[in-house]
N, C-alpha and C positions, 0 to 999 in steps of 0.2 A: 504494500500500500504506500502510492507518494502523497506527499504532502504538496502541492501545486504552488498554496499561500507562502509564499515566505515572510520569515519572522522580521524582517526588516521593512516591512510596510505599514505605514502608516493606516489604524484600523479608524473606521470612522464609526460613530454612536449615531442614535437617533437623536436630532435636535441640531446637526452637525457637528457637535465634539467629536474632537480629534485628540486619537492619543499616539505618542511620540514612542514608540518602547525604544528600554534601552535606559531612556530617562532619568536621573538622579533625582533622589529628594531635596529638596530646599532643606540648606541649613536650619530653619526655625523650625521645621517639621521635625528634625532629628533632637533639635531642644526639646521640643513638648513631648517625646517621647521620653527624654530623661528625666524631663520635669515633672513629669505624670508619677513615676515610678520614686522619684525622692517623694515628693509628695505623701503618694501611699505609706511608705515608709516611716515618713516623717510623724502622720498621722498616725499609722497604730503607735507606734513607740508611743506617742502623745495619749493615745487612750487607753492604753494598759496603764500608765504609770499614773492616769487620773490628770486630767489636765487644771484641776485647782478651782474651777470655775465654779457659781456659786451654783449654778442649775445644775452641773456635775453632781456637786456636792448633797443637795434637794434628792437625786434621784436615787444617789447613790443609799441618803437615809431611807428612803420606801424602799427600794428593794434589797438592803441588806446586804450590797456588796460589797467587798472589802472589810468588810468587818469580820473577826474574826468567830 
């Protein structure tokens, strides 16, 4: 079985987008990808250790977490 298309053709969408393969991502794409993941990161770290806050603090008294 051949493949006829080749991968060097520019493939076109309905609405007329056009995609380029091949392609790099943009620099800020490649941030937000690392930035999403510190982020997460950053955030659980923050909510296991209890982030201090007084609503934290509120919920944590009704359902008895962290106490021992």
């Amino acid at each position: 079985m051949t493949d006829d298309k080749k991968h060097d053709e520019v493939a076109e969408y309905p609405g007329g987008l056009l995609e380029n393969p091949g392609g790099s991502l943009p620099i800020f794409l490649k941030l937000t990808y690392v930035g999403f993941v510190l982020f997460g990161i950053i955030y659980f770290v923050l909510y296991m250790a209890g982030d201090g806050s007084a609503l934290v603090e509120q919920f944590n008294q009704l359902t008895g977490y962290g106490h021992p």
